[in-house]
C-alpha positions in Angstrom: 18.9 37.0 -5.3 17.2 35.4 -2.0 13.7 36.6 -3.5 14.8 34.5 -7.2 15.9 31.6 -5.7 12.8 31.5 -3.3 10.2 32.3 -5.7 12.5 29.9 -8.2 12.0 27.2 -5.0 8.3 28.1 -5.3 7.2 27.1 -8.7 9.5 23.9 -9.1 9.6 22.5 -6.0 5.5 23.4 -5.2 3.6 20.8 -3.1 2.3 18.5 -6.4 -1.1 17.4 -4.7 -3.9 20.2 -3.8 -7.0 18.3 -4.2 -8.5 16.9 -0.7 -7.5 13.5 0.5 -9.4 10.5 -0.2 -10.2 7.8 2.1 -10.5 4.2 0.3 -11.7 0.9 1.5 -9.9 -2.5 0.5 -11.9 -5.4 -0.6 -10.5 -8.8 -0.8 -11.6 -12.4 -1.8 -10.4 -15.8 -1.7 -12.9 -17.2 -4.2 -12.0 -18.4 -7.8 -14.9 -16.3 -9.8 -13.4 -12.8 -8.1 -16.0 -10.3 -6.7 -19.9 -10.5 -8.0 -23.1 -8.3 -6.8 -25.4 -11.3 -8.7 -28.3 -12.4 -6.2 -26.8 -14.6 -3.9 -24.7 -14.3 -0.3 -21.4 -12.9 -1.4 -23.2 -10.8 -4.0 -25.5 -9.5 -1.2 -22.5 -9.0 1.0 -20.6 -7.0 -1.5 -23.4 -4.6 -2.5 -23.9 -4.3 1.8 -19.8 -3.8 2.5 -20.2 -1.2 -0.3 -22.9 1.0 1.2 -21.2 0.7 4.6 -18.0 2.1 2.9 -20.0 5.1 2.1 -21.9 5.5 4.9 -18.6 5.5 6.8 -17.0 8.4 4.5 -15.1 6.2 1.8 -14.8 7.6 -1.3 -12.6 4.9 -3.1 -13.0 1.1 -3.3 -9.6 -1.1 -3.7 -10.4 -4.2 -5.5 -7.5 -6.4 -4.7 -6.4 -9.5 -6.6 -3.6 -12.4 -5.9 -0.8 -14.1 -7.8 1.6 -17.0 -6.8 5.3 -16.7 -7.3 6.7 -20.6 -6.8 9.5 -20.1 -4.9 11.6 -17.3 -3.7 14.2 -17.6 -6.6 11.9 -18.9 -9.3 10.2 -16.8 -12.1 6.8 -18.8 -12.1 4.6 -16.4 -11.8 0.4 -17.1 -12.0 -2.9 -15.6 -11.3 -4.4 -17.3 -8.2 -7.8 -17.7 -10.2 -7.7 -21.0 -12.2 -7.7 -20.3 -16.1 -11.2 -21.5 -16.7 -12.9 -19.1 -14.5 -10.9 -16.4 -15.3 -13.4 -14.6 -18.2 -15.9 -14.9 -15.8 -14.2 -13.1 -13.1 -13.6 -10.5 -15.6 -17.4 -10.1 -16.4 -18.4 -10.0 -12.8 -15.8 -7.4 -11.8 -17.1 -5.0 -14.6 -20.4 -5.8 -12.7 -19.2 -5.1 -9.5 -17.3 -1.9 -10.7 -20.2 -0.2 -12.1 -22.3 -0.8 -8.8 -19.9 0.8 -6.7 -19.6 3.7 -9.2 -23.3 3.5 -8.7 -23.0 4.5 -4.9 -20.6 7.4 -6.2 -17.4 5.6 -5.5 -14.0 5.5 -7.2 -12.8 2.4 -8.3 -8.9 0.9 -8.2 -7.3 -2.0 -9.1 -4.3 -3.9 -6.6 -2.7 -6.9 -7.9 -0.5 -8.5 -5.4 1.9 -11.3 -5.1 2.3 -13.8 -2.8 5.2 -16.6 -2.5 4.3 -20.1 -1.9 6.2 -23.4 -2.5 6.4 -26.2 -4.6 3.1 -27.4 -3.5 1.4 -23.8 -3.0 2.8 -24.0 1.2 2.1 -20.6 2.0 3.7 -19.3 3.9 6.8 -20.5 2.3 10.0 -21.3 4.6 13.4 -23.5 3.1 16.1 -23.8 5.2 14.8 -21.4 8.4 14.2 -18.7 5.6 10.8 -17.4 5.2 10.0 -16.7 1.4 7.8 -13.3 1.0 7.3 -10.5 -1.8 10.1 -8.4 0.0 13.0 -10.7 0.3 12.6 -12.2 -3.4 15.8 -13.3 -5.3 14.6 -14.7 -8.9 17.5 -16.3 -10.4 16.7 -15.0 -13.8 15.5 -11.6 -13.2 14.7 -10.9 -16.9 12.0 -14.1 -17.1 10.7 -12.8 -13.8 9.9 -9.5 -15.5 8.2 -10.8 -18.2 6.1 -13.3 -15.9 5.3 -10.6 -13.2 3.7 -8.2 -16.5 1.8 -11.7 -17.8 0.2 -11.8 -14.4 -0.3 -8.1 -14.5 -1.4 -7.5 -18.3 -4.8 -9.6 -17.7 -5.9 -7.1 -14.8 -4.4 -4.4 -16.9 -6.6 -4.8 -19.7 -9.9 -4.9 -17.1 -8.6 -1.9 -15.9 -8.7 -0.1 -18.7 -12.1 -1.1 -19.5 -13.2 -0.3 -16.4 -11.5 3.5 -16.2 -10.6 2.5 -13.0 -8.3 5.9 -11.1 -5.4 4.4 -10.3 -3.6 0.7 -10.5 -0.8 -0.5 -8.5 2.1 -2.3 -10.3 3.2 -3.7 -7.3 4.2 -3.2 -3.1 6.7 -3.9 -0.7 9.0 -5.3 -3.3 12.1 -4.0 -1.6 14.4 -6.4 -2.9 13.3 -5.6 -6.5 13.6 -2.2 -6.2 15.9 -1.0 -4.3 17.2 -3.7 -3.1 17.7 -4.8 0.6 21.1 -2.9 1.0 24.0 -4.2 3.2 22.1 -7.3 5.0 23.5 -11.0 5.0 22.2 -13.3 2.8 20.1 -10.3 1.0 19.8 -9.0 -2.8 21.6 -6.1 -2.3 20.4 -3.9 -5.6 17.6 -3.8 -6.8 16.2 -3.8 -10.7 15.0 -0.1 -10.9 15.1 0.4 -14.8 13.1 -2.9 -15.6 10.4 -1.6 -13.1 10.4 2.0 -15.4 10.2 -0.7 -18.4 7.2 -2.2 -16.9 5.5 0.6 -16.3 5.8 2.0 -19.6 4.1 -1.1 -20.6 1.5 -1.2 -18.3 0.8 2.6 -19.4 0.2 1.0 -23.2 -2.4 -0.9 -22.3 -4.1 1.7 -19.5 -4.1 4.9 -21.6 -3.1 8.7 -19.8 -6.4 8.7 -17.4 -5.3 6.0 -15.3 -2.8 6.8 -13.1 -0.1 4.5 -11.7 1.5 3.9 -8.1 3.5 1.6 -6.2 3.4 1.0 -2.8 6.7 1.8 -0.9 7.2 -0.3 2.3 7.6 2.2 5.5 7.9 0.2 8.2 10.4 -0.2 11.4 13.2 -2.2 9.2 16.3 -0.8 10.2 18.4 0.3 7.0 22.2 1.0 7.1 22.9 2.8 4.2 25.4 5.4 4.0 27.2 4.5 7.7 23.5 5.7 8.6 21.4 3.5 10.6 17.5 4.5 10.6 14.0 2.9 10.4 11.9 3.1 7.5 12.2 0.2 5.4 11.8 0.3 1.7 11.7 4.0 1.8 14.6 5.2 3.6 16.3 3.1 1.3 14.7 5.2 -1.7 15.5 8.5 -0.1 19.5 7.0 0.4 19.3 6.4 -3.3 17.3 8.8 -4.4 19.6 11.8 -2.8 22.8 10.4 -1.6 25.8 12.1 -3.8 27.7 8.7 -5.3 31.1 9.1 -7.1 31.4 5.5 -8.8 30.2 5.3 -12.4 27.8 2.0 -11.2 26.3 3.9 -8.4 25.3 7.0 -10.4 24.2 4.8 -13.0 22.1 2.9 -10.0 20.6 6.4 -9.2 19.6 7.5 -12.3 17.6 4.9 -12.7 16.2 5.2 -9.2 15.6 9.1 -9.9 13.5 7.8 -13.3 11.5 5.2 -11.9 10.4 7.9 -9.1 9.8 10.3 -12.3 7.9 7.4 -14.0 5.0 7.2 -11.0 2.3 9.1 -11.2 1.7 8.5 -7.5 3.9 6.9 -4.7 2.0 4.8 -2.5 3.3 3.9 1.1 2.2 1.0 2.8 2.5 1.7 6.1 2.7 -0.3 9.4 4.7 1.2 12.1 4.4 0.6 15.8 2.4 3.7 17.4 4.2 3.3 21.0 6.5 1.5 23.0 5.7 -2.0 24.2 5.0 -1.4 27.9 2.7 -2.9 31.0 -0.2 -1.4 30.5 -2.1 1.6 28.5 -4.4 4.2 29.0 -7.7 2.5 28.9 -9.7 5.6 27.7 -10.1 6.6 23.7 -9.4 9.9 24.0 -6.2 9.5 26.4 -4.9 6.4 24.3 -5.8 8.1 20.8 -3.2 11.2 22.1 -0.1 8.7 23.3 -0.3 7.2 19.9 -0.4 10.2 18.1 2.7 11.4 19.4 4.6 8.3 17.8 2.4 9.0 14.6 3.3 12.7 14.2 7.0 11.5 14.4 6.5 9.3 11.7 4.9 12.2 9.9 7.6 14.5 10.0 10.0 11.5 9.0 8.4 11.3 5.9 7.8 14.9 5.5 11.3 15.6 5.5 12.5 12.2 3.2 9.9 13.7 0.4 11.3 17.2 0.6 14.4 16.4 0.1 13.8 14.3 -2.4 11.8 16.7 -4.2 14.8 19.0 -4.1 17.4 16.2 -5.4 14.8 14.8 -8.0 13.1 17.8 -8.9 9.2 15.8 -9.0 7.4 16.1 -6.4 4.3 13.5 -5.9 1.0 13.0 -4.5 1.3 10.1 -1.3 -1.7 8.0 -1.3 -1.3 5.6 1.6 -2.0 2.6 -0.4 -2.1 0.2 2.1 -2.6 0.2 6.5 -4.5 -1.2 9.2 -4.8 -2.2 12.5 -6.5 -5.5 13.6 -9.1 -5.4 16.5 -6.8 -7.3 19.2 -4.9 -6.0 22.4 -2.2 -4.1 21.2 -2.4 -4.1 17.6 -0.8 -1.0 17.2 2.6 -2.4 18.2 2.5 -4.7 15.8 0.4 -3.8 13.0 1.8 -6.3 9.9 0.9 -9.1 12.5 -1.7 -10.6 10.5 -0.9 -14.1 9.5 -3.2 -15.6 12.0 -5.8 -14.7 14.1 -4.7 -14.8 17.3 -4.9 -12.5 19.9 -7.7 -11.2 22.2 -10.4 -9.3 20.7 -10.4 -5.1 21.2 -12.1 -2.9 19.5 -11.0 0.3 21.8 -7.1 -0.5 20.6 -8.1 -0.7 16.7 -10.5 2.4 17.2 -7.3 4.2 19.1 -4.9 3.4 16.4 -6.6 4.6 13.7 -7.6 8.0 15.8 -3.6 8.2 16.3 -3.2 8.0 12.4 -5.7 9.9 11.2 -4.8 12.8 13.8 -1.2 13.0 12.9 -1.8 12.6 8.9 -5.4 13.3 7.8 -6.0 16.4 10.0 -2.7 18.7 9.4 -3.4 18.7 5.5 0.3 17.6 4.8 0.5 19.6 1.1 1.4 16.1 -0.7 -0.9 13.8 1.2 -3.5 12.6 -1.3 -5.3 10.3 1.1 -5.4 6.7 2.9 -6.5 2.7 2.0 -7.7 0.9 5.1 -6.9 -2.8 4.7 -9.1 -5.0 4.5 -12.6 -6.8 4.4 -12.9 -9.9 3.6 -15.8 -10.4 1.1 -16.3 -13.9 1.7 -17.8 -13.6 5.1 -20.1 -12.0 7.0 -17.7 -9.0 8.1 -19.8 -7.5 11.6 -19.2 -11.1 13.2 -19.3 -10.5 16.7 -15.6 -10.8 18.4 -13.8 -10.6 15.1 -10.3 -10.2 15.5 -9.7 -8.8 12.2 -8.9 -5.4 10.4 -12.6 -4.7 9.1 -14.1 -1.7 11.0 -17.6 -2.6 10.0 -19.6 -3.7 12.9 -17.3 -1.7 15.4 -19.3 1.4 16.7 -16.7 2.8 18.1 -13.7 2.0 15.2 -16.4 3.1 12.9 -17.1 6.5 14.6 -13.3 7.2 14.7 -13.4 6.7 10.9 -16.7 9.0 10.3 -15.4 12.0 12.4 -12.2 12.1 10.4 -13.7 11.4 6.9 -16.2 13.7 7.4 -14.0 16.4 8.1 -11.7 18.4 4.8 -8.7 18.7 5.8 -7.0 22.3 5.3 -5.2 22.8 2.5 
């Protein structure tokens, strides 16, 4: 009877993923007309940040794209590219698509959503409360659903003519998933079965080859759910959900629609940024010595979410490939304490502390060939500038020997599987 039930454990409950990890690059742009590789300087600066990618072991290109949500309780909802421009930003994306496929790199599509005010303040506070993708309450949840899939069918419909390998139909969106769970002033349940409803929709107008994510917050949030306190964000609140053992009618109901938009992804992305130590005075001032007291922090992290996708592949009964969809580390002092600190750009320039991070990361996730990781997405370079300024602050790698040697030893290397 052991031998059934193990070899029974086997075959449903067998890692999902097998193929090696991928690393991708994200690419981001403030202009109206979108990404171009036409003659000119951000088309020459595209087609250069595209070879670097490869050069440094990318495999995947991220083309990210922004919408405006007005308010954090409205259900306006609008593509940050102004309507006139926005066949042309079409066209030049193809463009730019088929280059990079050119260079031999896959190609997918982010569309992300940003809250501003009344008079596009970003970022958005009223009354002390800072508005931002996460924390949304829409009034009318049913007009927010059909705004969020306006903004999204445009990109949709590129995607598909495109092929591109994966699209995300949207991140971080704890409140409107889950929900934010027992916390003052939150949204404490989510809208899981309008998020299955949308992606059905989106999978209409993609077709089977592309395949779908979302990216799950797993961050240092605290989550009390259950009398159990524990960091993780978004996704301890999906595993609490996702596994707990409810007895009221709602609750069940609440899971089973959890349990089917989990069924429904064809990937689960995590967007992770996660303090790799404790603050302290000072820190080891060497790569190699620095890399291995983040790592420790990482490895924990690794096992955290080892052990919250096991068991929900035994309460669920689907496992799924992980594609870190999103994660970085700026090149400032410390960056690895605070990684989602990006707002501003602030802080005092260190390459050594971004290289470090990423060495922590990459040893704790890349190198054990975890059976359902399916790869990373480094956020971000900005398209719009020249991204190997010297001193810059940002998350780009390019133009940092030593970040970018970090990211070649690792990418270079298969993981074993």
């Amino acid at each position: 009877m052991a031998l059934l039930l193990a070899l029974w454990q086997f075959f449903i409950f067998a890692p999902a993923h097998s193929a090696a990890p991928v690393a991708a690059l994200h690419l981001m742009t403030y202009q109206g007309w979108g990404y171009n590789v036409d003659p000119g300087p951000q088309g020459d600066r595209v087609k250069k940040i595209l070879g670097d990618a490869v050069r440094l072991g990318f495999r995947e290109v991220v083309f990210n794209f922004r919408g405006h949500m007005v308010t954090g309780t409205g259900a306006e909802i609008r593509s940050s590219v102004p309507l006139g421009q926005q066949a042309s930003e079409g066209a030049l994306l193809l463009e730019t698509v088929r280059y990079a496929r050119s260079l031999g790199l896959r190609v997918a599509f982010r569309p992300i959503l940003l809250v501003i005010g009344p008079k596009g303040e970003f970022p958005y506070s009223l009354k002390g409360r800072t508005w931002w993708h996460g924390n949304i309450q829409p009034k009318d949840p049913a007009r927010w659903f059909e705004a969020y899939f306006a903004y999204h069918k445009r990109y949709l419909e590129i995607a598909r003519a495109a092929g591109v390998e994966w699209y995300s139909i949207g991140a971080e969106m704890n409140s409107m998933t889950s929900g934010r769970g027992n916390k003052k002033g939150e949204q404490v349940r989510g809208y899981p079965g309008e998020w299955v409803k949308l992606i059905e929709r989106a999978r209409e107008i993609l077709g089977p080859a592309t395949k779908i994510s979302y990216g799950v917050n797993y961050t240092d949030q605290v989550t009390s759910e259950g009398g159990r306190r524990i960091e993780g964000g978004e996704l301890e609140q999906w595993r609490y959900f996702l596994t707990e053992e409810f007895r009221r009618p709602s609750e069940q109901k609440f899971q089973r629609e959890m349990q089917s938009l989990w069924q429904a992804l064809d990937i689960v992305g995590i967007d992770y940024y996660r303090a790799l130590a404790s603050e302290r005075r000072s820190y080891p001032d060497k790569l190699a010595s620095l890399s291995a007291l983040l790592t420790e922090r990482a490895k924990s992290h690794a096992n955290q979410l080892d052990n919250a996708l096991t068991e929900i592949g035994l309460s669920v009964g689907y496992d799924k490939p992980v594609h870190f969809q999103e994660m970085g580390y700026r090149s400032v002092e410390r960056s690895f304490l605070r990684p989602a600190a990006y707002e501003n750009r602030k802080g005092v320039f260190n390459e050594l502390h971004q290289a470090a991070a990423w060495d922590a990361f990459l040893n704790a996730f890349w190198g054990p060939g975890w059976p359902w990781f399916a790869g990373t997405a480094l956020w971000q370079v900005l398209v719009d500038e020249d991204p190997k300024i010297a001193g810059d602050t940002g998350f780009s790698p390019l133009g940092k020997p030593l970040t970018e040697s970090v990211l070649q030893k690792h990418f270079s290397l298969s993981p074993p599987k």
